[in-house]
C-alpha positions in Angstrom: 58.0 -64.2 -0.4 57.1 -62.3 -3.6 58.9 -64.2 -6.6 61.2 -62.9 -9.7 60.8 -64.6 -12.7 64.0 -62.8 -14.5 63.1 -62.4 -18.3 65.6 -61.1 -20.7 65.1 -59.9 -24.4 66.4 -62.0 -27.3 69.9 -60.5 -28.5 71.2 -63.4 -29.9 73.7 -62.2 -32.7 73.0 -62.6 -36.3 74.8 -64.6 -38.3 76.9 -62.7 -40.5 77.6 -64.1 -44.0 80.5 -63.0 -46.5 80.1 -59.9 -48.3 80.0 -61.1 -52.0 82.9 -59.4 -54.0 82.1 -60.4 -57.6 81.0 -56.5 -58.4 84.7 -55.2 -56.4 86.7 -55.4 -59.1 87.0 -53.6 -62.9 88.8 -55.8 -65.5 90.3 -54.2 -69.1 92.4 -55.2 -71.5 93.9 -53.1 -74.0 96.0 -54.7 -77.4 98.4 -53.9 -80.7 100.4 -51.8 -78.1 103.7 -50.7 -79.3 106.9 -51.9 -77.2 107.7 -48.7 -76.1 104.4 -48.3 -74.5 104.7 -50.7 -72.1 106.6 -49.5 -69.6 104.3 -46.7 -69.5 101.5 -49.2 -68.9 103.5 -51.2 -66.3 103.8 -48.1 -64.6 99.7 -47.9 -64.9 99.1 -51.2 -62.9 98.8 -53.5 -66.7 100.5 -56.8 -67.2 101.7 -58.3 -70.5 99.0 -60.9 -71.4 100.6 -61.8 -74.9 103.0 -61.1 -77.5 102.8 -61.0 -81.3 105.1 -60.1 -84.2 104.0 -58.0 -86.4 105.6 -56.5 -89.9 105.6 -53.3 -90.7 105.5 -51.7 -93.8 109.3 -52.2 -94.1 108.4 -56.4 -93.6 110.6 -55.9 -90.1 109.0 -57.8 -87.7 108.5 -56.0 -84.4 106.7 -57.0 -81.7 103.0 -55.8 -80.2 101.7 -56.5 -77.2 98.3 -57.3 -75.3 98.2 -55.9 -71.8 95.8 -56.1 -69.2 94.4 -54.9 -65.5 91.8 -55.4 -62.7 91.8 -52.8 -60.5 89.5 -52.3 -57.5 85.6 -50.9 -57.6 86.4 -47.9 -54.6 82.7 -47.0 -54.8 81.3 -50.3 -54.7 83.5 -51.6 -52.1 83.0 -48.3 -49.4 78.9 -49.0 -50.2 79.0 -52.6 -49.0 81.7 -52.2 -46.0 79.7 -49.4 -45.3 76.1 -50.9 -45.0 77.9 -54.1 -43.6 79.3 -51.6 -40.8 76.0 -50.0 -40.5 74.2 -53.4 -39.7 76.9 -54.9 -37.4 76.7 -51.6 -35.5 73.3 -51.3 -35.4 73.1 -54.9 -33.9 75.7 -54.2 -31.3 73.7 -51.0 -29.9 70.8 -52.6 -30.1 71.8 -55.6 -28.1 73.2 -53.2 -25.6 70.2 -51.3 -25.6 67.7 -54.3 -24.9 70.6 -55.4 -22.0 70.2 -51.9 -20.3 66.3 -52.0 -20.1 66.2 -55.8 -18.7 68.4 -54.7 -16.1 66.5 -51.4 -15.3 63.6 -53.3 -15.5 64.5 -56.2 -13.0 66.7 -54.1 -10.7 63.2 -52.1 -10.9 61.3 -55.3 -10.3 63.2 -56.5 -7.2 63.2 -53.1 -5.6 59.1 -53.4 -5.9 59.1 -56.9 -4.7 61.7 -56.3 -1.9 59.5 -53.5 -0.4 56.6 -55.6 -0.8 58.5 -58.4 1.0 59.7 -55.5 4.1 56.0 -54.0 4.3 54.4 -57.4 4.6 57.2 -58.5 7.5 56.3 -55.2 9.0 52.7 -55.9 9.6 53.6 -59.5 11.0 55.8 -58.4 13.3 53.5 -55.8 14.1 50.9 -58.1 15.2 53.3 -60.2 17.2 54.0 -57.1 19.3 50.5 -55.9 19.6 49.6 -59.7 20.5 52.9 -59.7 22.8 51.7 -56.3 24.4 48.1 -58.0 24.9 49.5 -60.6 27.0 51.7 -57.8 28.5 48.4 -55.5 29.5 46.5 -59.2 30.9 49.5 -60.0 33.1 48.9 -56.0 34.1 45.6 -56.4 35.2 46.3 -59.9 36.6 49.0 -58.3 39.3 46.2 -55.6 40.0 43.7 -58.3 40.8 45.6 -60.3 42.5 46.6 -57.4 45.3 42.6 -56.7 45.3 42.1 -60.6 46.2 44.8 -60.1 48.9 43.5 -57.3 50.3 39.7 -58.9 50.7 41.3 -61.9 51.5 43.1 -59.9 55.0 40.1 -57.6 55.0 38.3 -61.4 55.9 40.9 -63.0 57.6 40.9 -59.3 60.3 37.2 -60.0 60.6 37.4 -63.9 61.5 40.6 -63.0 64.0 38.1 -60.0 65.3 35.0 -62.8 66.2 37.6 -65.0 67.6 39.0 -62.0 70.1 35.1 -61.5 70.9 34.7 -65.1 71.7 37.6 -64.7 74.1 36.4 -62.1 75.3 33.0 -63.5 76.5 34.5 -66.4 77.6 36.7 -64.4 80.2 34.0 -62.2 80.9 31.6 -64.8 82.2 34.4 -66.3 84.0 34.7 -63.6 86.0 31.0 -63.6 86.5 31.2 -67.2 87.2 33.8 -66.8 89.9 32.0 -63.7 91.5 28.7 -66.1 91.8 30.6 -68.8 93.0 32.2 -66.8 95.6 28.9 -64.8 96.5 26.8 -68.4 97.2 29.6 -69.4 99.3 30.0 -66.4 101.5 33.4 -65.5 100.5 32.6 -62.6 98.6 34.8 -59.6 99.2 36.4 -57.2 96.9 40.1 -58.0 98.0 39.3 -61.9 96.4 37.2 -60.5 93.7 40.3 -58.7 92.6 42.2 -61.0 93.2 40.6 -63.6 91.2 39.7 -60.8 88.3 43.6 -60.7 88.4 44.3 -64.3 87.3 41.2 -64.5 85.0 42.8 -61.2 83.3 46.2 -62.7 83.2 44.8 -65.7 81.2 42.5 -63.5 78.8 45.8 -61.8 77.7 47.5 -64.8 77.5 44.6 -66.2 75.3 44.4 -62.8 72.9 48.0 -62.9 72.2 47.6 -66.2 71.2 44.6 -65.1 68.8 47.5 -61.8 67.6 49.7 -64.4 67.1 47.8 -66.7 64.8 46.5 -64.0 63.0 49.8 -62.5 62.5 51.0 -66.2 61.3 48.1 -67.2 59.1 48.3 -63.4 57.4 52.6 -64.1 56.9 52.0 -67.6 55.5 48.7 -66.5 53.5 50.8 -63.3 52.1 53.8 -65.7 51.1 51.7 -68.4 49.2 50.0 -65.6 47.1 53.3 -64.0 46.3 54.9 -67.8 45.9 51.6 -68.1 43.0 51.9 -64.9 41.5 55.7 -65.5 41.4 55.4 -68.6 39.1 52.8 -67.1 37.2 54.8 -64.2 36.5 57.4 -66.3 35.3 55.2 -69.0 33.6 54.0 -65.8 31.7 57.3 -64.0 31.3 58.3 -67.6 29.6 56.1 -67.7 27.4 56.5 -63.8 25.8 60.5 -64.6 25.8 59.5 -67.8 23.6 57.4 -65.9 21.4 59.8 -62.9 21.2 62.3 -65.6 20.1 59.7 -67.4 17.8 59.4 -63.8 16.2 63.1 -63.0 15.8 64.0 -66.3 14.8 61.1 -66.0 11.8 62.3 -62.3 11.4 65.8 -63.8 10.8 64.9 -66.4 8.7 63.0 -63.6 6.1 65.5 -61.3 6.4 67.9 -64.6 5.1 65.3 -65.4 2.1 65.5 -61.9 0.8 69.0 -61.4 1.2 70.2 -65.0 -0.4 67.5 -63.8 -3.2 68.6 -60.6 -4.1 72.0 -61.7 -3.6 71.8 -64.3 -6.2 69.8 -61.7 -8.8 72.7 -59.0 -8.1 75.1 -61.8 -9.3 73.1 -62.7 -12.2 72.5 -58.7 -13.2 76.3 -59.0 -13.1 77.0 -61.4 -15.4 74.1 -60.1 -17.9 76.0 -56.5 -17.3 79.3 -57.6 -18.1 78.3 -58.7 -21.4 80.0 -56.6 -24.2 78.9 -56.8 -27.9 81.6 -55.5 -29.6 80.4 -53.8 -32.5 82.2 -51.7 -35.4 82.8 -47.9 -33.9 82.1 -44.8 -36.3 85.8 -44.3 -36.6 86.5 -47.6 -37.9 83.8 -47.0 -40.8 85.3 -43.3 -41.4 89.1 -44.5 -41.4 87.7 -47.0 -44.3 86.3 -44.8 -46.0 88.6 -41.8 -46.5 91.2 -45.0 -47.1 89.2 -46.8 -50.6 88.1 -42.7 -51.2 91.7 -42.1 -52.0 92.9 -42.4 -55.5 92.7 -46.0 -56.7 96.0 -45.6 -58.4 97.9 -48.2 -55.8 94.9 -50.3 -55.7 95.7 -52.8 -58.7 95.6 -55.8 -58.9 97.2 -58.2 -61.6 94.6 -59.9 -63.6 
């Protein structure tokens, strides 16, 4: 049977690794702000980093204050999600790509291989019913022998029974001659006594041919009954032997029909299992929803230094 070797492209995944975040984030600082500027720059996303007294020209001491912020890099972060996204999804149709031709290819592969399998069972079992037909067309011309050696056989037998009426024949014959000389060098001829002894000689010669009929008739009964009685068992010596073969051929015909069903059985299960494989994979919506999300305004995206 044609073998599969099943061969599948590499689509191991690749191992991601942590986007690096050091260029996400925008840090200033702003100082010598008044107090009644910072709630103004609370309101902005700064925190108070210090507090100093300061004079002023009336030597009050009022206080200024240092404020800072970090707020987020939208730009920077949509470019790396995005080229992340672009690479993960990439990989996944990729990987799903490669799956699909492996399992083209080997569904393609056992298709070829099964037909080869079917065409080359074909032509064997082909050859076991020309070769059972063969036997079929000898046990043919057999039968029509056999009736030709039957008929020369009683064709023979009618010409020996035929000599052996002659024979009986002459013997009856030159009794009667014998009786008519014996009755002549006696003095008794006369036809009355020839007849009547013709009569009884006559009686006897019919007596003695039916025997002949009847032995013929026997011997071509018991002949006709042995030949049937042979061609009998040979018919069913022969008619064995093609119901052996016949069953010699199914049972092989089974047993391929088995091999190529338990294979392709076992490759449909294993196309399964490769087909069932998902790589999940980020969709274009998920990369668009992030997008238009860090595209906003970054005015809720701070984040306290």
């Amino acid at each position: 049977m044609p073998r599969i070797n099943p061969t599948f492209q590499d689509i191991s995944p690749i191992e991601a690794q942590t986007p690096n975040a050091g260029g996400w984030y925008l840090t200033s600082s702003i100082g010598g702000l008044p107090e009644e500027a910072v709630p103004f720059m609370l309101a902005q996303g700064f925190e108070i980093s210090g507090v100093f007294p300061l004079p002023d020209i009336n030597g009050n001491l009022n206080n200024v204050y240092s404020m800072g912020r970090t707020r987020l890099n939208n730009a920077r972060v949509v470019s790396d999600l995005l080229q992340s996204f672009t690479e993960a999804y990439n990989e996944g149709r990729t990987a799903n790509d490669k799956r699909y031709e492996d399992i083209i290819r080997l569904w393609t592969e056992m298709l070829d291989k099964s037909e080869e399998h079917i065409d080359g069972a074909k032509v064997e079992l082909e050859n076991e019913i020309v070769l059972h037909m063969t036997t079929l067309d000898a046990l043919e011309t057999e039968y029509d022998t056999f009736f030709a050696d039957v008929r020369d056989d009683l064709s023979n037998l009618n010409i020996t029974l035929n000599a052996d009426r002659i024979r009986v024949n002459n013997q009856f014959d030159a009794l009667v001659a014998a009786e008519g000389q014996r009755l002549a060098s006696r003095g008794f001829y006369s036809a009355a006594l020839i007849s009547s002894i013709t009569a009884g000689v006559e009686e006897r010669r019919a007596l003695a041919l039916t025997e002949v009929s009847e032995r013929e008739q026997r011997l071509i009964a018991d002949i006709a009954l042995r030949k049937n009685q042979v061609y009998v068992d040979v018919l069913r010596m022969r008619s064995g032997i093609i119901d052996t073969k016949m069953g010699l051929t199914n049972r092989k015909q089974e047993f391929l029909k088995y091999q190529l069903d338990e294979r392709n059985r076992t490759l449909v299960g294993l196309f399964g299992f490769v087909e069932k494989r998902e790589d999940t994979y980020p969709g274009l919506g998920a990369m668009a929803q992030v997008s238009a999300s860090l595209g906003e305004s970054g005015s809720a995206a701070w984040r306290s230094a």
